[in-house]
N, C-alpha and C positions, 0 to 999 in steps of 0.2 A: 438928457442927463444920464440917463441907463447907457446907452450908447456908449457915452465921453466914461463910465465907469469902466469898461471894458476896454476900451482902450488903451486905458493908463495900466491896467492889473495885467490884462493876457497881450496887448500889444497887437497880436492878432485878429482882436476881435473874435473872439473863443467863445461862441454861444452855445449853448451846452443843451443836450436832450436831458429829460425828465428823468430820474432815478431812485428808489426810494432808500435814503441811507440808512447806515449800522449804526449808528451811534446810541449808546448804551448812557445814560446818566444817571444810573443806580446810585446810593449811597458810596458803595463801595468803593466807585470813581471819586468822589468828595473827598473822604477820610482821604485822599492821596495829599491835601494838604497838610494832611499832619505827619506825614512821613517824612525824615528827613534822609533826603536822595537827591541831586541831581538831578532828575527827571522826574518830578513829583511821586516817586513810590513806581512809578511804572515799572513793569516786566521788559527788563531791556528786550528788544527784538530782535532777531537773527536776519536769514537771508528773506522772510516775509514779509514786508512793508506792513505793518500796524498804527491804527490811530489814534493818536499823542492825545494822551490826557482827557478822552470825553467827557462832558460834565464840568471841566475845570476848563480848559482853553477852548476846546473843539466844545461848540453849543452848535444848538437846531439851528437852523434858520437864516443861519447869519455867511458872512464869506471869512474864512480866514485863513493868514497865507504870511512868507517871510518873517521865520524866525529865526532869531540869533541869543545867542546864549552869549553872558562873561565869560573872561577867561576861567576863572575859577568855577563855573559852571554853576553859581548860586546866584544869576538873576535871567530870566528868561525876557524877550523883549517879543511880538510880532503884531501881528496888521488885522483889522478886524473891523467890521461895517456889515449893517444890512442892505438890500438893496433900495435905489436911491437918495443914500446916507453917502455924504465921505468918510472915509475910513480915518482912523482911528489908531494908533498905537497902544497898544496895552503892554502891561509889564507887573511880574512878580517876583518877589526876591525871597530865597532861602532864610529866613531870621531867627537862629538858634536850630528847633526842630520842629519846623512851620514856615512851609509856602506862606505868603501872604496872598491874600484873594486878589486875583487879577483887577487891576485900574487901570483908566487912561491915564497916559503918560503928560499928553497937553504940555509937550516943549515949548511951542510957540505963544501960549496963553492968549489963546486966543485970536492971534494974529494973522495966522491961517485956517481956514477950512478944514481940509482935510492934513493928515500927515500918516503915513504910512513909509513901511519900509524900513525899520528902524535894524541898524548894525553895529555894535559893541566891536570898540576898537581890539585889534590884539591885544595889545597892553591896560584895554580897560580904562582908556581916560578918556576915551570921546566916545559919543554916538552918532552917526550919520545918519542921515536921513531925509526923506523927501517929502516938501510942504508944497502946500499950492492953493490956491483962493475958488470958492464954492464952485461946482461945477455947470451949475447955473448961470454964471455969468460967462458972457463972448469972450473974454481973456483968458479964461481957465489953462487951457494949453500953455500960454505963455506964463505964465505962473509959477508952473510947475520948474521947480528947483531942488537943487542940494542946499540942505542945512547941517549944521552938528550945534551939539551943546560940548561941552568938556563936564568933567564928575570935579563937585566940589567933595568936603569930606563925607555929608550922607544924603547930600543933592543932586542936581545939575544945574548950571551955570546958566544964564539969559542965550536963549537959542540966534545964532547968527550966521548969515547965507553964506556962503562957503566963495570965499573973494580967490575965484580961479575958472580960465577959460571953460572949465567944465558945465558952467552958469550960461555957456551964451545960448544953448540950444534946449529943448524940452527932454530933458534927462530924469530916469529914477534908476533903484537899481542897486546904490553904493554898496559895495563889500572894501575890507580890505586886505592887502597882503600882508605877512608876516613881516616884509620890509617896509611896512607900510606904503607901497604904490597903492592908489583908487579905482578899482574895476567900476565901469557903468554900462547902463543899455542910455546910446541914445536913442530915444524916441524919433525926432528929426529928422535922422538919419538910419534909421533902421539900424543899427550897429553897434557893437560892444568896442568900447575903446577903454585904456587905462592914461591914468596920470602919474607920471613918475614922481615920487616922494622927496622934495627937498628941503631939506631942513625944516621939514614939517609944513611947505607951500606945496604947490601944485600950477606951477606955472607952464604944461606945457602939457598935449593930450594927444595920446596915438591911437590906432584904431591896432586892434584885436584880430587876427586874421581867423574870424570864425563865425562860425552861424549861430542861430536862432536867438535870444530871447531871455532877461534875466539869468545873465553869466553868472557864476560865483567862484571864485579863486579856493581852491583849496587850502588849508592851512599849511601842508607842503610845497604850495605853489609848483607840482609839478600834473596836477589836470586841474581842467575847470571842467563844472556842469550848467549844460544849456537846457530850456524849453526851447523844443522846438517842431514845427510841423512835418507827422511824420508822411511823406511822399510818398512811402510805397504802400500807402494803406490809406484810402482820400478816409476812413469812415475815422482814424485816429487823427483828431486837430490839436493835439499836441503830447509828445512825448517828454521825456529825460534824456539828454545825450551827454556823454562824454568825452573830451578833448583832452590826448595826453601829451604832456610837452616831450618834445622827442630830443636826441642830443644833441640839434644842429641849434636848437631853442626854438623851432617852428612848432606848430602844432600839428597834433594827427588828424585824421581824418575823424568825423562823428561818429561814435560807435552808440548804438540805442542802446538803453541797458533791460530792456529785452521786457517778456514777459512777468515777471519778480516782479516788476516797478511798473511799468508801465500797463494800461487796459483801455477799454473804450470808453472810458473817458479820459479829460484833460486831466494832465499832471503838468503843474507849474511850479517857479518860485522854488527853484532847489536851491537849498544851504545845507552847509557842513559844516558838525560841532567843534569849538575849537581844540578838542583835542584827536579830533579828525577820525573820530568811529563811527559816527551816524549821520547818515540822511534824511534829512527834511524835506517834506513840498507839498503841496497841496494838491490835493483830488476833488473835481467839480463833480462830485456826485448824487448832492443831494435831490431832492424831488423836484425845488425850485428851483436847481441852477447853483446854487452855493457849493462853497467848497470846505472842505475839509481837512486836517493840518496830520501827515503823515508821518512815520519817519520808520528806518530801514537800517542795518548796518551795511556800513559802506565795503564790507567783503561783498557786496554786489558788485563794488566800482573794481575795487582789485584784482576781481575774478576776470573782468575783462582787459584787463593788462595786457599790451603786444608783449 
């Protein structure tokens, strides 16, 4: 069950050495609910990747990983589980001048296991996302799917599997572009492919010519950032890379984004806010293995601009 956990989060199978983390759960973290900010009261960050929220999102013990913000930048969504737990969506929304305290989400009501992965459409009228049936049972793999709900006026809608070739293989991952096409990792196939967006289906699916590992399309849609294993260092099992689209519309080559972001430990699960200043991802650095929910400004990513 620990096993199939890792395989679905880091893909690689990303077991991580013992470390003892930073995280701070003072008061002073708390009261960040009552702040009204964007980012729970946080000290936006510069070029030093800092940890989102501790106390509030980032807890002891736990793993958490893949956050996406609305566009209006007043509901926060990401993934969260201890270990041998399926994970879990949680979500808080800005309401007046107060965070509300992080809950699960429980799209499926019940109907699946775990669900993780959760992504707020550009436009804020869907959420994607990946469900899949206990990890205990011999099917679990096959399970594993894309869902979305649509936003009613202060809900969401009865969650339903995503009726598109994207469904035929063990896929997680969804992001989406500003043109609405769907970026995915499939799992099956090792590979990042998208779905071109028609008329709001998805009947057809390409593959991504790039590497590593929970892709995520920029709001620009002119790079994406990967996880992925860094080669020239065995002791790094997985990095941040960057992929800029170039004018011919191919992709560049993987540029790591270096020491700033990257350490010896795993950083996974990169997103970018939609209004495309900051980066998110998690750091396995805790003592048990758990991870950590980071975020950085993306004058990291700029800076390495051909």
């Amino acid at each position: 069950m620990k096993k199939a956990y890792f395989i679905l989060l880091l893909v690689c199978a990303l077991f991580l050495n013992a470390c003892t983390n930073n995280k701070s759960q003072n008061s002073k973290n708390s009261d960040s609910l009552n702040v009204k900010s964007p980012y729970f009261g946080q000290k936006l960050p510069g070029l030093t990747p800092e940890i989102f929220a501790p106390g509030v999102v980032s807890l002891n013990g736990r793993f958490e990983h893949s956050v996406s913000f609305s566009p209006k930048l007043d509901e926060i969504y990401y993934t969260a589980s201890i270990k041998d737990e399926d994970p879990s969506i949680y979500f808080s929304k800005l309401e007046g001048e107060k965070w509300t305290s992080p809950k699960k989400a429980n799209f499926t009501k019940g109907k699946k296991a775990g669900e993780m992965q959760g992504f707020v459409s550009p436009k804020g009228d869907k959420i994607y996302f990946t469900a899949h049936n206990p990890f205990t049972l011999p099917e679990h793999e096959e399970s594993v799917k894309a869902w979305y709900v649509n936003r009613l006026d202060n809900s969401w809608s009865e969650a339903t599997q995503l009726d598109s070739p994207i469904n035929k293989d063990f896929v997680f991952y969804l992001n989406q572009a500003t043109n609405g096409d769907l970026y995915y990792f499939n799992v099956s196939k090792r590979k990042t492919y998208y779905a071109p967006n028609r008329n709001g289906k998805f009947p057809e699916v390409h593959e991504v010519e790039i590497g590593g590992a929970h892709a995520f399309i920029a709001p620009s849609q002119d790079y994406i950032v990967v996880n992925a294993r860094n080669t020239e260092d065995a002791q790094r099992k997985s990095d941040i890379y960057v992929y800029f689209k170039q004018n011919d519309g191919t992709w560049s080559k993987a540029i790591n984004l270096g020491p700033e972001v990257n350490s010896k430990f795993a950083e996974t699960c990169p997103s970018i806010t939609p209004d495309g200043k900051y980066l998110f991802f998690a750091k396995y650095e805790e003592e048990g293995g758990e991870s950590n929910i980071y975020w950085v400004s993306t004058e990291v990513i700029e800076n390495l601009r051909p």
